[in-house]
Residue frames as qw, qx, qy, qz and C-alpha x, y, z in Angstrom:
[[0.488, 0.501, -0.575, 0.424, -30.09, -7.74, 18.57],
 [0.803, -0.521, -0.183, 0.224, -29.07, -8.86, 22.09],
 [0.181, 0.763, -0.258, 0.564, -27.33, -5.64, 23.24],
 [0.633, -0.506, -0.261, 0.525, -25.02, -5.74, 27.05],
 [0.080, 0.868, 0.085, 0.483, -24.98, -2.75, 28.44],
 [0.559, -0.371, -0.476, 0.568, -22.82, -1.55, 31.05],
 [0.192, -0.180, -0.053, 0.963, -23.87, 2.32, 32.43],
 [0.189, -0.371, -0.771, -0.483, -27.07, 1.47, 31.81],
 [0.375, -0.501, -0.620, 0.473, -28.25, 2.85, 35.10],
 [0.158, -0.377, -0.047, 0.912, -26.89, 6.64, 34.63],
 [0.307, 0.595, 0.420, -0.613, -28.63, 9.05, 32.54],
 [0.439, 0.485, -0.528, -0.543, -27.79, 8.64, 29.10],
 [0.051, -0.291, 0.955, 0.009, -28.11, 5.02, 29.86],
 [0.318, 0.366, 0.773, -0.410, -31.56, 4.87, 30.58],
 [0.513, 0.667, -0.067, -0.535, -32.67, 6.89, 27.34],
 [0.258, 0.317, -0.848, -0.338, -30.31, 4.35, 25.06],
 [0.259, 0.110, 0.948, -0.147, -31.87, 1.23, 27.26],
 [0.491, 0.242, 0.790, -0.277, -34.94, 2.10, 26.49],
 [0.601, 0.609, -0.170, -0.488, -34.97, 3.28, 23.14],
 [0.426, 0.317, -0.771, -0.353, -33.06, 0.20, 21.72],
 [0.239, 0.126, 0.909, -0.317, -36.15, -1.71, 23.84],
 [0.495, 0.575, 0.316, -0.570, -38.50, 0.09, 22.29],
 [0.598, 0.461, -0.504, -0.419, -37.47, -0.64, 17.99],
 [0.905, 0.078, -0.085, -0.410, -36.93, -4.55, 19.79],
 [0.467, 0.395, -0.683, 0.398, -33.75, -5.31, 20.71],
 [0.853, -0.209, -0.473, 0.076, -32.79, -7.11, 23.71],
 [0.077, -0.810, 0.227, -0.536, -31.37, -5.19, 26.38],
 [0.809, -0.273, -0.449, 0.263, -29.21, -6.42, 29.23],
 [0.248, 0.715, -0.293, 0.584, -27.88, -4.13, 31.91],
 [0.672, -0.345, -0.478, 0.449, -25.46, -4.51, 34.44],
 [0.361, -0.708, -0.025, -0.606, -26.13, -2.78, 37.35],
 [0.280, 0.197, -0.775, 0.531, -24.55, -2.99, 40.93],
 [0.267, -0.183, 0.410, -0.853, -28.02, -2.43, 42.40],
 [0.733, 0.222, 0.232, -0.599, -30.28, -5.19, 41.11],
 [0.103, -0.344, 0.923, 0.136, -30.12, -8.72, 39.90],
 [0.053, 0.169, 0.968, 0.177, -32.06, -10.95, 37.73],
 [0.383, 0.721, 0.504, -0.281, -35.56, -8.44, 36.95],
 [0.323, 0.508, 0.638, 0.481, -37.12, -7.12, 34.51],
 [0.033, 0.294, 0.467, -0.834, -38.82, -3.72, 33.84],
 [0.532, 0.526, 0.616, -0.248, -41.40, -5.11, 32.05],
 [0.402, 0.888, -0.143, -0.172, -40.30, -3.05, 28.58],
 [0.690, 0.695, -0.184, 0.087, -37.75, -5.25, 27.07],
 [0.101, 0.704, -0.513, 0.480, -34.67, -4.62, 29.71],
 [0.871, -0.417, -0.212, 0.148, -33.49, -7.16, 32.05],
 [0.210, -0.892, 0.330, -0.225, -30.81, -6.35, 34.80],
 [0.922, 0.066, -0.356, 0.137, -28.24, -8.08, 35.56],
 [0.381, -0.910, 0.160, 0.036, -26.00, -7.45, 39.00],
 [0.803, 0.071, 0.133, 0.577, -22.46, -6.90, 38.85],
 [0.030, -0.912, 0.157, 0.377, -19.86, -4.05, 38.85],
 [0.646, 0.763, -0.016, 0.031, -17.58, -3.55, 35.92],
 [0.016, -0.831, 0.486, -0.271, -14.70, -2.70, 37.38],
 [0.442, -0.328, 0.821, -0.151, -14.57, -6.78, 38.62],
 [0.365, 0.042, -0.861, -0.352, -14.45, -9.95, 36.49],
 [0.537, 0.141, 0.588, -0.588, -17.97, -11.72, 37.73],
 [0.413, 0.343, 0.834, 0.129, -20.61, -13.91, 35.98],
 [0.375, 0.796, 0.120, -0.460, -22.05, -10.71, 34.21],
 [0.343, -0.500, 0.706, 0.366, -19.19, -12.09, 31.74],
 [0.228, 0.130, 0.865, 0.429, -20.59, -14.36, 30.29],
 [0.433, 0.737, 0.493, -0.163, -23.79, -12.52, 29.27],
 [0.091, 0.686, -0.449, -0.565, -20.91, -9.89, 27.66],
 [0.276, -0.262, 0.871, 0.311, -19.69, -12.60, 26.16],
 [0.336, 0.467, 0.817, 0.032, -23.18, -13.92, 24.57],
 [0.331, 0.779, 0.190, -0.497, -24.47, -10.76, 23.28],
 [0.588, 0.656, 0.227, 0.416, -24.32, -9.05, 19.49],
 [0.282, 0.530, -0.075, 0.796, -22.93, -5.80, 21.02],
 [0.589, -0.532, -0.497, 0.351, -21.98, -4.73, 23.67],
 [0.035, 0.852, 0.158, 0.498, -22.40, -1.00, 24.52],
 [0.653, -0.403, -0.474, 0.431, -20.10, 0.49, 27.44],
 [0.088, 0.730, 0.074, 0.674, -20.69, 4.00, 29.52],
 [0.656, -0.679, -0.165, 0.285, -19.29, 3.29, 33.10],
 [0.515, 0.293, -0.123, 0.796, -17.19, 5.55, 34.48],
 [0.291, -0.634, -0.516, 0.498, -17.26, 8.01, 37.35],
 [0.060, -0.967, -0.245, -0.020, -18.56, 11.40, 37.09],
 [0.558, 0.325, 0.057, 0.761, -15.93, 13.88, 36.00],
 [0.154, -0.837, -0.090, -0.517, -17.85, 16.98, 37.67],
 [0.583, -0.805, 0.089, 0.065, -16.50, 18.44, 40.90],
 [0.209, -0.891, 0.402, -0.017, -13.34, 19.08, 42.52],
 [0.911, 0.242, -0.283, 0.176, -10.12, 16.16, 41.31],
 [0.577, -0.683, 0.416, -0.164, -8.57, 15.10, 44.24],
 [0.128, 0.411, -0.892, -0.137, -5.46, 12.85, 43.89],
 [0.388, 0.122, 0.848, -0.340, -8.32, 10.06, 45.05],
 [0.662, 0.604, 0.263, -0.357, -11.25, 11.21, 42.92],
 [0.544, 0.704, -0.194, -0.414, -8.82, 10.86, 40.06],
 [0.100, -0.407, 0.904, 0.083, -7.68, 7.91, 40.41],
 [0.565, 0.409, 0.680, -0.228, -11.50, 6.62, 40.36],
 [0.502, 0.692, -0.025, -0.518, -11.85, 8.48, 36.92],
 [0.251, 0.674, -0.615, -0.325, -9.31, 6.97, 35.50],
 [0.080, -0.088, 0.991, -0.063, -9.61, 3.04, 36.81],
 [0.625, 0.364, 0.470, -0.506, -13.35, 2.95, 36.61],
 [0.822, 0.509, -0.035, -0.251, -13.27, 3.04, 32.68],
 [0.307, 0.492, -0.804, -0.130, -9.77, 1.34, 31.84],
 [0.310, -0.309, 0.823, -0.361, -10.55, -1.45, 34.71],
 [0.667, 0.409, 0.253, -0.569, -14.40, -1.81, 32.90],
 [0.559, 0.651, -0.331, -0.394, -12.70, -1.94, 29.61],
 [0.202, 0.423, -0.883, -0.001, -10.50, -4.59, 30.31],
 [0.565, 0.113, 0.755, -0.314, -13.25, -6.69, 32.14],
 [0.627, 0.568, 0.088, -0.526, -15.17, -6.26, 29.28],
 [0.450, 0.483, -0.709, -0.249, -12.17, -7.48, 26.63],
 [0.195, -0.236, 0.945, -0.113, -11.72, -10.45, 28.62],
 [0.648, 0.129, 0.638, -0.394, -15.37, -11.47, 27.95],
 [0.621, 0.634, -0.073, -0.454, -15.35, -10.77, 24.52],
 [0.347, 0.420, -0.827, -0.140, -12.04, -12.67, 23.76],
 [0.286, 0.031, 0.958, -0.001, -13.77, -16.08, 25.05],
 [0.597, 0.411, 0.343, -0.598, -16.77, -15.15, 23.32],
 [0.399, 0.000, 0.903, 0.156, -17.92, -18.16, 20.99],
 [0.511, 0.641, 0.382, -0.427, -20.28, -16.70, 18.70],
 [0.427, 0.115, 0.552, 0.707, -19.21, -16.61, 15.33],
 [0.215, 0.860, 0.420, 0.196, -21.61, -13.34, 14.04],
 [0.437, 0.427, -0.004, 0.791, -20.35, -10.57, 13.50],
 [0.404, -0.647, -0.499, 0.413, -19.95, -8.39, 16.98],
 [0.166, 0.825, 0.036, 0.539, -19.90, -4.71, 17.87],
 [0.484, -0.419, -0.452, 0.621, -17.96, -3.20, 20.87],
 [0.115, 0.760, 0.104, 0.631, -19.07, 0.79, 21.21],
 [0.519, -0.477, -0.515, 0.488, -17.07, 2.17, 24.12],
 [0.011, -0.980, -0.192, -0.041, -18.02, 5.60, 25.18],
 [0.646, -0.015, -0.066, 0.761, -15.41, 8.48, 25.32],
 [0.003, 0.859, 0.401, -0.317, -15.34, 12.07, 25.30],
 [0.394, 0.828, 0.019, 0.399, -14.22, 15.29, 23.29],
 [0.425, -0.833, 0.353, -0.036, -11.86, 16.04, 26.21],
 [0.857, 0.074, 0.233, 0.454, -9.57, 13.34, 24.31],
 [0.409, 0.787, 0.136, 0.442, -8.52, 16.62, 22.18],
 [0.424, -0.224, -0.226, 0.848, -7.19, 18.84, 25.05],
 [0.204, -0.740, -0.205, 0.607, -7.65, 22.52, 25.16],
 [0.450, 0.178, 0.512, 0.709, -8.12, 24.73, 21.55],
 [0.079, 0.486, 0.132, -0.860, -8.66, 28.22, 20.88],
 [0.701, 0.396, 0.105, -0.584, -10.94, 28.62, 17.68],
 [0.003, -0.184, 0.929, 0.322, -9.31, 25.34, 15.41],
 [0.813, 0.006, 0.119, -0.571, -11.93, 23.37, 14.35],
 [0.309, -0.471, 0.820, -0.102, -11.45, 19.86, 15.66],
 [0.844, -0.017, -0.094, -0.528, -12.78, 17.14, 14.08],
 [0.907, -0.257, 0.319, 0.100, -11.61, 13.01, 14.66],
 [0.729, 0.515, -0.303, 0.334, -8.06, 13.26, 12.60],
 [0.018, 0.771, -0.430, 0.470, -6.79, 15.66, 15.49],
 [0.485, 0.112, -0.766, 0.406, -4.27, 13.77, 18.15],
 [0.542, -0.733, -0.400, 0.096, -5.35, 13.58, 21.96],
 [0.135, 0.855, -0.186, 0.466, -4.04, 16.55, 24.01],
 [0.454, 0.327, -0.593, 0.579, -1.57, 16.61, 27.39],
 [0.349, -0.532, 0.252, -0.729, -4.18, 17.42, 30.03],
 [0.402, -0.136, 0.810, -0.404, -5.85, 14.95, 32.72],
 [0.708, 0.276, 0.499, -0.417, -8.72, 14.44, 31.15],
 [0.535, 0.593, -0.563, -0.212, -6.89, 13.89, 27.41],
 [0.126, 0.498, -0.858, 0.013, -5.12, 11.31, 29.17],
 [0.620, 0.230, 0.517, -0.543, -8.28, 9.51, 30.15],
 [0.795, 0.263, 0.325, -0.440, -9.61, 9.28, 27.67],
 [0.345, 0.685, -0.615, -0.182, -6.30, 7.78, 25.59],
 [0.222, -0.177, 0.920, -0.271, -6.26, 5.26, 28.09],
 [0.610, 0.170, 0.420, -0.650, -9.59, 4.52, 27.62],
 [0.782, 0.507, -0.123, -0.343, -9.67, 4.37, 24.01],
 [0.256, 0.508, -0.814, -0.116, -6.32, 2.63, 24.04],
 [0.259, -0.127, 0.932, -0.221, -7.80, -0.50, 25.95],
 [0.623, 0.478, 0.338, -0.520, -10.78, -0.73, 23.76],
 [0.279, 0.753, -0.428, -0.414, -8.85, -0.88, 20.78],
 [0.219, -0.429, 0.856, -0.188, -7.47, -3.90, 21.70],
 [0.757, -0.007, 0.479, -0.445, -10.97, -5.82, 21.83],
 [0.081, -0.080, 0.973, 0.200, -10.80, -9.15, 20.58],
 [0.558, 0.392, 0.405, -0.609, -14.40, -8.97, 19.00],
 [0.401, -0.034, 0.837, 0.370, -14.42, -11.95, 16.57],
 [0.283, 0.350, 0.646, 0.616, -15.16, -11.05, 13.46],
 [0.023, -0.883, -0.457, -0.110, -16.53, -7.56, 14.24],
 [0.248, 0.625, 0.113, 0.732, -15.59, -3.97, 15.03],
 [0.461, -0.525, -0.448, 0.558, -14.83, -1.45, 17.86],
 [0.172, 0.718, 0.253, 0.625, -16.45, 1.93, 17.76],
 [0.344, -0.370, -0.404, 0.762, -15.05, 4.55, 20.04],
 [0.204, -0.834, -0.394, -0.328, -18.00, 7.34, 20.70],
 [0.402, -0.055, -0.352, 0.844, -16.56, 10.70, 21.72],
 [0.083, -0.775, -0.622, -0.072, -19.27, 12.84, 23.47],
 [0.280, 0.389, -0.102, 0.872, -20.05, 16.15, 24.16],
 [0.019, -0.100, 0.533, -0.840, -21.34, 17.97, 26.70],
 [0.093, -0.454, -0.859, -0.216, -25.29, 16.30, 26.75],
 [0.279, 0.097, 0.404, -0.866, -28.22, 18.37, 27.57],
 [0.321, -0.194, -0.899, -0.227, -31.02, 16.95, 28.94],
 [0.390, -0.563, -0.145, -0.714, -34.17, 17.50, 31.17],
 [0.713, -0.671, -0.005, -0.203, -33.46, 15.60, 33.34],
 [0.889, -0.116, 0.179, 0.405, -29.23, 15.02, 33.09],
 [0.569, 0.595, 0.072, 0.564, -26.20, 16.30, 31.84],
 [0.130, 0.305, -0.046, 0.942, -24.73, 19.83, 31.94],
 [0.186, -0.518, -0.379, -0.744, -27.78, 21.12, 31.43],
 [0.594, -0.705, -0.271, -0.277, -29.47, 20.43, 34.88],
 [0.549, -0.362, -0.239, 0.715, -25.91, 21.44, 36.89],
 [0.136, 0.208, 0.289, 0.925, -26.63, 24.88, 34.87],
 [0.210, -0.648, -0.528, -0.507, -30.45, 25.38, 35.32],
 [0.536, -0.558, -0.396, 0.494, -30.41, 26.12, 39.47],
 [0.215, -0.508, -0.101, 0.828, -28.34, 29.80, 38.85],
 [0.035, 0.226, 0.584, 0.779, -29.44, 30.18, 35.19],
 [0.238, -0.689, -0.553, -0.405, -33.54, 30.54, 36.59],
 [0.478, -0.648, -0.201, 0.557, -31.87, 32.95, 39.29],
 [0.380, 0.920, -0.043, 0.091, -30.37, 35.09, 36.55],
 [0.356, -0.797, 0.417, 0.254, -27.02, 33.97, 37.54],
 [0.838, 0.147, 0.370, 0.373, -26.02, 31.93, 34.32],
 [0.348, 0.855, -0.380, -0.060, -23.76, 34.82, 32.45],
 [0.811, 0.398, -0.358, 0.237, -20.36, 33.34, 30.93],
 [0.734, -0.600, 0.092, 0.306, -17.71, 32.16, 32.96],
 [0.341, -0.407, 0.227, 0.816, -13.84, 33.72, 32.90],
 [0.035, -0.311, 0.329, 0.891, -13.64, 35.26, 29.50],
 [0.686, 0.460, 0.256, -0.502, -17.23, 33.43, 27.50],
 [0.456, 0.683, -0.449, -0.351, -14.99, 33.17, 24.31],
 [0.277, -0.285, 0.917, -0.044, -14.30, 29.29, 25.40],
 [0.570, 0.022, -0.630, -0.526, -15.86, 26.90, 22.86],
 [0.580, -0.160, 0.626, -0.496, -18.87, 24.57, 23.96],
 [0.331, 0.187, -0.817, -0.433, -19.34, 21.08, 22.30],
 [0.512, 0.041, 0.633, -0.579, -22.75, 19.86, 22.98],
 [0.333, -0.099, -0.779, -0.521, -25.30, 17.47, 21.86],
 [0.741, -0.194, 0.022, -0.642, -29.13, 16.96, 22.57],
 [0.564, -0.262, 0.747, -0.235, -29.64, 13.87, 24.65],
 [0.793, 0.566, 0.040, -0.224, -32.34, 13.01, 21.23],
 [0.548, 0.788, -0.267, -0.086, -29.06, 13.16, 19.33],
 [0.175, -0.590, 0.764, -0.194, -26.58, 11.47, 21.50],
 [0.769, 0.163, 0.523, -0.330, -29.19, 8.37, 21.51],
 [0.701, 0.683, 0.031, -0.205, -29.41, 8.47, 17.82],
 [0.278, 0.824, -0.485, -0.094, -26.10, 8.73, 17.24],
 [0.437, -0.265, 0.817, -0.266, -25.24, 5.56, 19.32],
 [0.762, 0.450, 0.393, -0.248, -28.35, 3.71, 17.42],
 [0.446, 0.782, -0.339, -0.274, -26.54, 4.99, 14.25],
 [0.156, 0.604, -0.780, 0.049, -23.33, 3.33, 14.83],
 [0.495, -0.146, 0.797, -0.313, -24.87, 0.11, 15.91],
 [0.775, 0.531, 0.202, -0.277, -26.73, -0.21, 13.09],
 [0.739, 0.652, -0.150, -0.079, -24.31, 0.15, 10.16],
 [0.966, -0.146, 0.073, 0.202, -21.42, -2.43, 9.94],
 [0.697, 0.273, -0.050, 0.661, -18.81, -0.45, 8.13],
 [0.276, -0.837, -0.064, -0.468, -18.87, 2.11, 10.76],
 [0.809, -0.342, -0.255, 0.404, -15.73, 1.80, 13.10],
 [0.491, 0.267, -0.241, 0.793, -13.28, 3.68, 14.99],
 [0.059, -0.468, -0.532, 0.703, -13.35, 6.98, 17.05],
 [0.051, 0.552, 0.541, 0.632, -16.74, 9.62, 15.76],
 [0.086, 0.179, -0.190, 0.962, -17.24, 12.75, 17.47],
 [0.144, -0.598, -0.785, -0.075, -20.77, 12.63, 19.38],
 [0.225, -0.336, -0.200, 0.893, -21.47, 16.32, 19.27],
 [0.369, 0.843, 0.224, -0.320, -23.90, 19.15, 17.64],
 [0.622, 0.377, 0.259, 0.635, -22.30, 20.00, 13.96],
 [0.291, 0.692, -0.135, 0.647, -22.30, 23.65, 14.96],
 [0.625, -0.191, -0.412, 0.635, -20.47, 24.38, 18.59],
 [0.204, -0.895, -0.026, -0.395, -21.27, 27.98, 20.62],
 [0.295, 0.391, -0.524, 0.697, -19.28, 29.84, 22.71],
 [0.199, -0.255, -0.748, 0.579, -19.88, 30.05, 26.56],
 [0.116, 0.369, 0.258, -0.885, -21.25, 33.37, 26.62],
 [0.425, -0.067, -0.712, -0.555, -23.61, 32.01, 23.24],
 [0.414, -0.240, -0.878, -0.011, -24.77, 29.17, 25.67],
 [0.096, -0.415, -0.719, 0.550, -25.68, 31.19, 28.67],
 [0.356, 0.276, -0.183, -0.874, -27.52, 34.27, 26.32],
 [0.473, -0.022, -0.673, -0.568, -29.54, 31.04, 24.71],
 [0.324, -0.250, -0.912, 0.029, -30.25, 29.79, 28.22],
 [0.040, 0.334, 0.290, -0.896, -31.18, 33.27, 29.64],
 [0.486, 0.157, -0.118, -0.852, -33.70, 34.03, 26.95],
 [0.536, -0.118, -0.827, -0.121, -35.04, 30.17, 27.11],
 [0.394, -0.518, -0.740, 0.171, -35.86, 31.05, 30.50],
 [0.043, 0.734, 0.199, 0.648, -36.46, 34.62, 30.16],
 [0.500, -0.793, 0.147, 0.316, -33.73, 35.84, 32.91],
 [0.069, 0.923, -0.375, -0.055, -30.94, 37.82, 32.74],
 [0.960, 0.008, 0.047, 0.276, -27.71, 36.16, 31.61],
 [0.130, 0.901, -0.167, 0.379, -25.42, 39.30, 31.63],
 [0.559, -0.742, 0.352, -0.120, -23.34, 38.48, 35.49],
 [0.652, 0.526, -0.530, 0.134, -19.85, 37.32, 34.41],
 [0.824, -0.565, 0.010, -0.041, -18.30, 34.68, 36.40],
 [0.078, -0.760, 0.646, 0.006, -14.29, 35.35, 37.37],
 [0.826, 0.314, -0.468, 0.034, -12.34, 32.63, 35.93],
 [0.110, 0.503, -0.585, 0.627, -10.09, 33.01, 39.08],
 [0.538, -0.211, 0.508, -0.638, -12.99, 32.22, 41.38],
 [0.938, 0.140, -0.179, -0.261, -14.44, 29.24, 39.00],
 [0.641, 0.300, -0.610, 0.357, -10.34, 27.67, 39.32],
 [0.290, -0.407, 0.555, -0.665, -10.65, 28.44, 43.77],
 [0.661, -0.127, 0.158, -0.723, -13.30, 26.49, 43.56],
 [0.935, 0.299, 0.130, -0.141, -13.10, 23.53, 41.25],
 [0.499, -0.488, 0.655, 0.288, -9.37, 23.23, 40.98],
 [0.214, -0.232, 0.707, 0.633, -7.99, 21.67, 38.50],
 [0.303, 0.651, 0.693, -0.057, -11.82, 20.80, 37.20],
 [0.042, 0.778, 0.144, -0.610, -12.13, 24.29, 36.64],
 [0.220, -0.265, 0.714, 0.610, -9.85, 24.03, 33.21],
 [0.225, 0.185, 0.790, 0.540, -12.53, 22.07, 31.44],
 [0.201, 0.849, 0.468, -0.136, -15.55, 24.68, 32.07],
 [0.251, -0.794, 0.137, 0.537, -12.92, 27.45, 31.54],
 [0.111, 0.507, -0.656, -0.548, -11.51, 26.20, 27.95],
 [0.811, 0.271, 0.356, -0.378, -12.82, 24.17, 25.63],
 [0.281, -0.267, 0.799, 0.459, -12.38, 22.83, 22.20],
 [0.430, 0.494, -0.050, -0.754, -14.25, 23.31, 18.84],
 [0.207, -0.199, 0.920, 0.265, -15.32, 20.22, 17.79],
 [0.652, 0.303, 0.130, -0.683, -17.68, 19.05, 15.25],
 [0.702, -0.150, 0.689, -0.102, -18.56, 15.53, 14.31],
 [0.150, 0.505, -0.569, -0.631, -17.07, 15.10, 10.98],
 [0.192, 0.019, -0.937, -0.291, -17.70, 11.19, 10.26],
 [0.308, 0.384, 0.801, -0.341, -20.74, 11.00, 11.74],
 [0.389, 0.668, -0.042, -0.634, -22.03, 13.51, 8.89],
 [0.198, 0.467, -0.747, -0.430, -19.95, 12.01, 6.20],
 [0.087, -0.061, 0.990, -0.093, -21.79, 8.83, 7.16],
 [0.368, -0.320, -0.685, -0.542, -25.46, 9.92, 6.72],
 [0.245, -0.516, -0.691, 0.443, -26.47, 11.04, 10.15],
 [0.012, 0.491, 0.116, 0.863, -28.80, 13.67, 10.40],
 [0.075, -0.262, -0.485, 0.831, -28.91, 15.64, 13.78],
 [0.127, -0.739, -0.653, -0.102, -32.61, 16.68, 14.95],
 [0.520, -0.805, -0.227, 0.172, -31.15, 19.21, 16.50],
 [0.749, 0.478, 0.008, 0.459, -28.42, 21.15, 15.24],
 [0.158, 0.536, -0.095, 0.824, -28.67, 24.46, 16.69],
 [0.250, -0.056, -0.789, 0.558, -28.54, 25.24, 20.07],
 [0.362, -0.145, 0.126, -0.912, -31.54, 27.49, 20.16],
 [0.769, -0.108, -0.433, -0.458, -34.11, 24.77, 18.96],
 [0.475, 0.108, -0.816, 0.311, -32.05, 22.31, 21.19],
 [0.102, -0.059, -0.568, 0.814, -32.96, 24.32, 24.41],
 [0.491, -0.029, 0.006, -0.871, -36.55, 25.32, 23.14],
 [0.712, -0.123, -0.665, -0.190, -37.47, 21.32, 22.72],
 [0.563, -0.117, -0.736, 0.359, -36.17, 20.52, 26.05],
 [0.155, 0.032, 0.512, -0.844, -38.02, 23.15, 28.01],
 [0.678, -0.127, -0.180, -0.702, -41.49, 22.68, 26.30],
 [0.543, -0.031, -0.839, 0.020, -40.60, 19.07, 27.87]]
């Protein structure tokens, strides 16, 4: 396939690029830092930001599918500024992105997969969430409505628009996981405010896959939860990373002091939401990785 990538740069990008270089696909990714190479392995670059109509267009436009994970970094403190970037970066993308597709002249059957996130859901106390449940009332809910609403839209002749909600990734070198490792091999990872907040992760392995999945199989549309099938509380996650790196995980951080800090941010480390990827199961994915223990024991022997 002849796959356009946008977010191909960041860290889940680079593990998709090259794994759908490596089974032989074609790989384009725009990139605001680099124009017209190669890296020898399948993956050509193409410059251009997302967030502006530009000649990267028309490669959108040419491709079988067109994979999209721009969007600014949700971690840190959400200034009336920083959230306005969260929010235009991926609608602004999305809509560049429709425009190419609606001139796009190909007549095969296309794929649009735009990323998203379990933070569509809002805030839930033990429900289990899976992709029936509505979007919730916070900031980041409203993201990621917007998001998916302008995706929805795509004009992707004769083909299909799959909206990929993620969870929280850990990786060895990305994600959560490596804003976590710094106090965790200090012994300062115990649970933040109360622990009893649900965590929806997924191995990077599995986040890849899951992406690969849905590209592959045609009758595979809409939104599908990209997450582990079994979710852990906080105070689960930081006991499984304390005895993964054999330190203490016992020092409780004050919800009070986590919300001083990280403002309004603070919400989504503080609460969570118990989600678990219903259609991707029903469909015939099976997760390397299920459980959070194995998850964390692969990625350190890395």
């Amino acid at each position: 396939m002849k796959v356009f990538l946008t977010g191909g740069s960041g860290f889940i990008g680079r593990r998709l690029s090259a794994a759908l270089a490596a089974r032989g696909d074609e790989v384009t990714v725009l990139t605001r830092s680099a124009n017209g190479r190669a890296d020898g392995a399948g993956i050509a670059f193409i410059g251009g930001d997302p967030r502006l109509p530009g000649d990267w267009q028309r490669e959108a436009a040419a491709a079988d599918a067109v994979i999209s994970l721009a969007g600014a970094s949700i971690f840190g403190r959400w200034t009336r500024r920083r959230k306005r970037s969260i929010l235009e970066s991926r609608t602004a993308s999305t809509a560049n992105i429709l425009s190419a597709l609606a001139a796009r002249k190909n007549t095969k059957r296309g794929v649009l997969i735009n990323a998203s996130a379990v933070g569509y859901y809002g805030f839930h106390g033990d429900e289990v969430i899976d992709e029936s449940a509505s979007h919730g009332s916070d900031f980041l809910a409203g993201v990621c409505a917007a998001w998916e609403s302008a995706a929805r839209t795509a004009a992707v002749p004769n083909g299909r628009v799959v909206l990929a909600r993620f969870g929280l990734v850990l990786g060895e070198k990305g994600g959560v996981l490596r804003k976590m490792l710094p106090l965790a091999r200090l012994g300062l990872g115990g649970p933040l405010g109360s622990g009893k907040q649900w965590f929806p992760w997924v191995h990077i392995d599995d986040l890849v896959g899951a992406l690969l999945f849905l590209l592959d199989r045609d009758g595979l549309e809409g939104p599908f939860n990209c997450c582990a099938p079994n979710p852990v509380r906080n105070r689960d996650l930081a006991r499984a990373l304390g005895r993964a790196l054999h330190r203490p995980a016992f020092l409780r951080v004050p919800g009070f002091l986590i919300r001083f800090v990280l403002g309004e941010f603070g919400n989504i480390i503080l609460r969570g939401q118990k989600t678990v990827p219903r259609r991707l199961l029903d469909a015939g994915y099976a997760f390397r990785h299920p459980e959070l223990a194995g998850a964390l024991a692969e990625l350190f022997r890395r």
